[in-house]
N, C-alpha and C positions, 0 to 999 in steps of 0.2 A: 350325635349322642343317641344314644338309645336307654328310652323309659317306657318302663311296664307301672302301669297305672291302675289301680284298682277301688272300685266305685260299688256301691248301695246305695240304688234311687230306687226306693220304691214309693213311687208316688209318679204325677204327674209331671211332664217337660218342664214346666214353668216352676217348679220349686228346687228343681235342679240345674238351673239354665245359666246357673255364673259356675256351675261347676262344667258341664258339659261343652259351653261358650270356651270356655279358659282353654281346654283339653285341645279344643279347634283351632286357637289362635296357636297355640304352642307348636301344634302342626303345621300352622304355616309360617311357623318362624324357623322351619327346619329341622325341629327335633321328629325323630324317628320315634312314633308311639303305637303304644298296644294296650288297648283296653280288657278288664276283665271283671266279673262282676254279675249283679243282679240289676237288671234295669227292665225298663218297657220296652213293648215293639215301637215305639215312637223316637223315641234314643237308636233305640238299637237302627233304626230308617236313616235317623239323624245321621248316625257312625258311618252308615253304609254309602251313604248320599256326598259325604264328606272324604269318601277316601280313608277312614279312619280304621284300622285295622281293631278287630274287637271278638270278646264270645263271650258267651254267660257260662261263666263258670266261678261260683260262687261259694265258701264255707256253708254248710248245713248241718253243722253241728261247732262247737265253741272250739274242740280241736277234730280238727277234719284231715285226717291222712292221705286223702285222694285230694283232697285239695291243695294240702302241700306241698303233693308230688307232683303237681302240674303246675305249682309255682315255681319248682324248681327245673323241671323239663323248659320252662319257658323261659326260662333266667339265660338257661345254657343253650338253648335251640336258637333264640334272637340276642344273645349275646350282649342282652342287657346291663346297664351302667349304673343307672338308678330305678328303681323298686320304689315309686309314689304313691303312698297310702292313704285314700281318701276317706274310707271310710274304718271304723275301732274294730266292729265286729270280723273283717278280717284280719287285721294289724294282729293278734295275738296269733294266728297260722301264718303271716308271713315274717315273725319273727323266728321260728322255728324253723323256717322252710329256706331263712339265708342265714344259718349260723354256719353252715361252711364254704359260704358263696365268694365270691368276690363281685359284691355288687352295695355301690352306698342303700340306705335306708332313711327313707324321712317319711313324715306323716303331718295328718292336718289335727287340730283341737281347735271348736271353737265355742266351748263352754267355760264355766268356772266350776269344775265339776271333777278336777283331779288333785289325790290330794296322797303326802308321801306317805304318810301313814296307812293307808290302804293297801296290802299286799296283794292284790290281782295287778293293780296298777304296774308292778313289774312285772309282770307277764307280757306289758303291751308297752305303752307311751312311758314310762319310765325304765325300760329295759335299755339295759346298757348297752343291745347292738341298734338303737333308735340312735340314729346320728343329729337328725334335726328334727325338731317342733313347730311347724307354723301355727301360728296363733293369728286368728283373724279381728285384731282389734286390740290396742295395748291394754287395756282390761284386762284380757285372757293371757297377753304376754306378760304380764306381772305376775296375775296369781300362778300360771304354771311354771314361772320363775322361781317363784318362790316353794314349789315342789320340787325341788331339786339342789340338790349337795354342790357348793360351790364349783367345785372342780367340773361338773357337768352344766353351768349354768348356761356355757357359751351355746346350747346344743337349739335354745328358746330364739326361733325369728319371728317378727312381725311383719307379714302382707296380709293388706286389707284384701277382703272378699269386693272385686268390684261389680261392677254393673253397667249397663248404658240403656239409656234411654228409648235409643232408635229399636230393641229388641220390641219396646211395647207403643210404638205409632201404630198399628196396622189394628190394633187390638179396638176396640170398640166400643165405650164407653156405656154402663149398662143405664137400661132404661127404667130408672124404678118407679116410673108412672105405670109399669108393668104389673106392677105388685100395689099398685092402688094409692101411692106420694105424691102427693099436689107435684105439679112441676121445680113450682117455685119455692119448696120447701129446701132447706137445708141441712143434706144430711151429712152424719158422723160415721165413719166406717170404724171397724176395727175386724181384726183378723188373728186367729188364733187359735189351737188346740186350748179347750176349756178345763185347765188345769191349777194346783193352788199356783202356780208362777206367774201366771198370766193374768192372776186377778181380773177377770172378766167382771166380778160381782162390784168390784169399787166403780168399773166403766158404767158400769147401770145407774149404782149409785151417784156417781156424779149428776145424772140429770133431776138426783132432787135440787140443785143447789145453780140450776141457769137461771139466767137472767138477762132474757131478751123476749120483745114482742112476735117474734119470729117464728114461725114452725119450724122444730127442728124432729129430725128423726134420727134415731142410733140404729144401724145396721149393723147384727154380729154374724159371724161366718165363719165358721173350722168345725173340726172333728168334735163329735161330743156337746154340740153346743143347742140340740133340741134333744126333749124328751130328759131332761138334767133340772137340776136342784136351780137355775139361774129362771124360771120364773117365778120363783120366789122373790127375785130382786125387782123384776119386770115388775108385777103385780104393787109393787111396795113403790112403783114411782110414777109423780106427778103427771108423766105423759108415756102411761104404762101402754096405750093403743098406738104410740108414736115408738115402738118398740120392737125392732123383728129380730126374729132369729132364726137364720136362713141355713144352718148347719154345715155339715162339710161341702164346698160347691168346686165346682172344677173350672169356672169360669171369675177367681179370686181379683186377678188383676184387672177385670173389667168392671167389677164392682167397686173396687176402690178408684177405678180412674172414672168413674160415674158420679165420684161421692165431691166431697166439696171440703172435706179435712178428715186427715187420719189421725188415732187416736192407740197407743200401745200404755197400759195400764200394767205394765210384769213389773216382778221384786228382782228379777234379774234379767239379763240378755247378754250372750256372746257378741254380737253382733247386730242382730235386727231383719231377714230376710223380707218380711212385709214394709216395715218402714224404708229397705232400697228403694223396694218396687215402689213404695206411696210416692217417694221424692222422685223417681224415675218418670212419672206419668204428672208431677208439676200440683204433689198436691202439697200443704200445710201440716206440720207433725206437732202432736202434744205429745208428750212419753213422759213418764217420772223416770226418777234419777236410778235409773238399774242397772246402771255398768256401762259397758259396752257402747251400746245404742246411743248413748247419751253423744260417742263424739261422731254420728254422723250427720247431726244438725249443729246448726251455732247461732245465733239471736234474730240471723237473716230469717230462718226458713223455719224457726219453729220456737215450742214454748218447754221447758223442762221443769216439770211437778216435784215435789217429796213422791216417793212410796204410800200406800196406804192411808192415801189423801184424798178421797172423792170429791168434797170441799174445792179442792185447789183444782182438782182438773175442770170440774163443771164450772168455775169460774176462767180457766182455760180458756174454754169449749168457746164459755160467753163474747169473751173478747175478741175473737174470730168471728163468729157469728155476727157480731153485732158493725164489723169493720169491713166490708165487702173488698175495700183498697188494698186494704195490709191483706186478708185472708188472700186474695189475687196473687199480689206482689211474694209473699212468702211460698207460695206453691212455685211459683217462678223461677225463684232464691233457689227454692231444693230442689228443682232440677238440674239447675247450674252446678250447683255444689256437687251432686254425682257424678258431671261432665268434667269437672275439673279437677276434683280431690280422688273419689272415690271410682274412677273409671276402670274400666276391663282391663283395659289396656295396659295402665299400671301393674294390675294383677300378674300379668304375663310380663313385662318386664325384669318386676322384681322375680318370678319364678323362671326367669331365665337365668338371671345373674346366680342366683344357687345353684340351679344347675351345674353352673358353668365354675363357681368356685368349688365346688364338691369334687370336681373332673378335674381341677386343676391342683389339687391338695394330695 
C-alpha cells in the first residue's frame, strides 16, 4: 500500500517522536510512505538516515494553491492509496486537493476542541470527504463523536498515541545540584505551555498546603513560563526560594527524568504528551481529573485530583513525598503500564489494521 503522510513539527525531536517513531515502524511493516510537511533538519536527518522518503513542502497560507497542486501531483505520481493527515493546518488544503482523487482520507484529533456548530469545522475534520477520525484517547473519541450526525458517526476510531520507554534510556538524568537543590531534596517537575488550561498557578498553589519535614522543590518548564504573571504565585508561597522557573528548555525529558514525581495541574487534556514521557522514564503522576490523561494512569502509578484544587494536589504531592516505597514502586508501575497498555507498537498495529480495512472496503 501506499501512504502519503503529512506532518507539522515545529518544535524539537522529542515532542514529536511518537509521531515520527509510528511513521518508522509503519515503514518497516511494509507500507510504502512519503512524508510531507514542515519539520526540522533533525527529522528531516531522522527520514533520511531511515530510508524514509520525505520533502518539506508545506501550506503557507489557510488555502494554498501550490500546495494543493503538489498534493495532487503526488497523489497521482506515487499512486497513492491513503492521504494520512497529521496535522489540521493542512487537512483543510488536502481536503480540497482529493475531491476528485481516488485516494481514502483520514486524519488525527487529539483535543476536545471540535464542535458541530462551528462552521470552519467543515472545511476540515467534519468535511464529508474526511472518511476517518482517530482520536487519541476515548475522551476525544466521545466528544468528537458526538460532533457528528449519526449516519457519519461510524467515521470516529480510537488508537492510543503510544510510546516506549527504551527511546529515553540513553537520556540523562538532569542534575539540579546544577541549579543550586540539595541533592537529597525532592523535587516536583511539571511541564507545560503557561496557559489558562494548564493551570500552572494551582501547581504553585498547591505547595501552600504540603505537609512534610522534607525539602521539596517545584520545577516549572515550557513556553512562556519566566518573565509572566506566575511569580506572583511564586512570591505568594511558603517555599517561594524552593520555586524555579526554568522556561522553555530543550532538554525537557531530562528534567523530568531527574525529578522524583510528575505533576500535570490542566482543566483539560487530549491525551498528556509529558505525562507519556514522565511514566516512560519510571516516574510517579498526580494530574486532576481533565479528560483524557486521566486513563493513562490507574491507582498503581499515580494519584487523580479534582480540577481547580490546589488543596488536594499539595496534599498529593505530600503523600509521595512523605512515602519514599510507594513514590519508588509507583514510578515503576508507570513505566510498566506504558510497556504494556499504551506501547508504540500498538499504535502501529492498530494503524495497520485501518489501513488495511480502508484497502479492503
Amino acid at each position: 500500500m501506499n501512504v502519503l503522510i503529512t506532518i507539522n513539527c515545529k518544535g524539537p525531536f522529542s515532542v514529536y517522536q511518537a509521531q515520527i517513531e509510528m511513521i518508522f515502524l509503519l515503514k518497516n511493516k511494509g507500507v510504502s510512505i512519503k512524508v510531507i510537511g514542515f519539520y526540522s533538519d533533525q527529522i528531516k536527518q531522522f527520514f533520511d538516515n531511515k530510508g524514509i522518503d520525505n520533502a518539506l513542502v508545506y501550506p503557507k497560507s489557510r488555502i494554498d494553491n501550490s500546495y494543493i497542486k503538489e498534493v495532487k501531483n503526488t497523489i497521482r505520481e506515487c499512486k497513492i492509496d491513503i492521504l494520512h493527515v497529521l496535522d489540521g493546518k493542512s487537512l483543510r488544503n488536502c481536503v480540497v486537493a482529493v475531491k476528485k482523487e481516488q485516494v481514502r482520507l483520514i486524519t488525527y484529533f487529539g483535543s476536545a476542541s471540535l464542535y458541530w456548530h462551528d462552521l470552519s469545522s467543515y472545511l476540515t475534520y467534519l468535511n464529508p470527504r474526511v472518511e476517518k477520525i482517530i482520536c487519541n484517547s476515548s475522551y476525544v473519541y466521545q466528544h468528537v463523536k458526538k460532533q457528528l450526525f449519526k449516519k457519519n458517526k461510524h467515521k470516529v476510531i480510537k488508537i492510543y498515541k503510544g510510546y516506549n520507554p527504551d527511546w529515553f534510556k540513553n537520556i540523562i538524568p538532569f542534575d539540579y545540584t546544577s541549579i543550586g537543590i540539595p541533592k537529597n531534596s525532592i523535587v516536583v517537575a511539571f511541564a507545560g505551555t503557561n496557559t489558562k488550561n494548564k493551570r500552572i498557578s494551582d501547581f504553585i498553589k498547591s505547595s501552600q498546603y504540603l505537609s512534610t519535614e522534607k525539602e521539596v522543590h517545584y520545577i516549572i518548564f515550557g513556553k512562556d513560563t519566566i518573565d509572566t504573571g506566575l511569580e506572583k504565585y511564586k512570591k505568594e508561597s511558603p517555599i517561594k526560594n524552593n520555586i524555579h522557573l526554568l522556561g522553555l528548555r530543550p532538554d525537557a525529558v531530562s528534567l523530568i527524568k531527574g525529578s522524583n514525581l510528575y505533576v500535570q495541574t490542566s482543566l483539560s487534556e487530549g491525551f498528556g504528551r509529558a505525562i507519556s514521557e514522565a511514566m516512560s522514564v519510571g516516574k510517579p503522576i498526580i494530574m486532576t481529573d481533565a479528560g483524557g490523561c486521566t486513563e493513562l494512569i490507574d491507582e498503581s502509578c499515580g494519584i487523580i485530583t479534582p480540577t481547580k484544587n490546589p488543596e488536594a494536589v499539595g496534599k498529593a504531592i505530600s503523600s509521595l513525598v512523605n512515602n519514599d516505597k510507594l513514590r519508588l514502586q509507583m514510578g515503576i508501575n508507570a513505566q510498566k503500564r506504558i510497556e504494556k497498555v499504551y506501547h508504540i507498537h500498538d499504535t502501529v498495529e492498530d494503524t495497520m489494521e485501518l489501513y488495511k480495512q480502508l484497502l479492503e472496503q
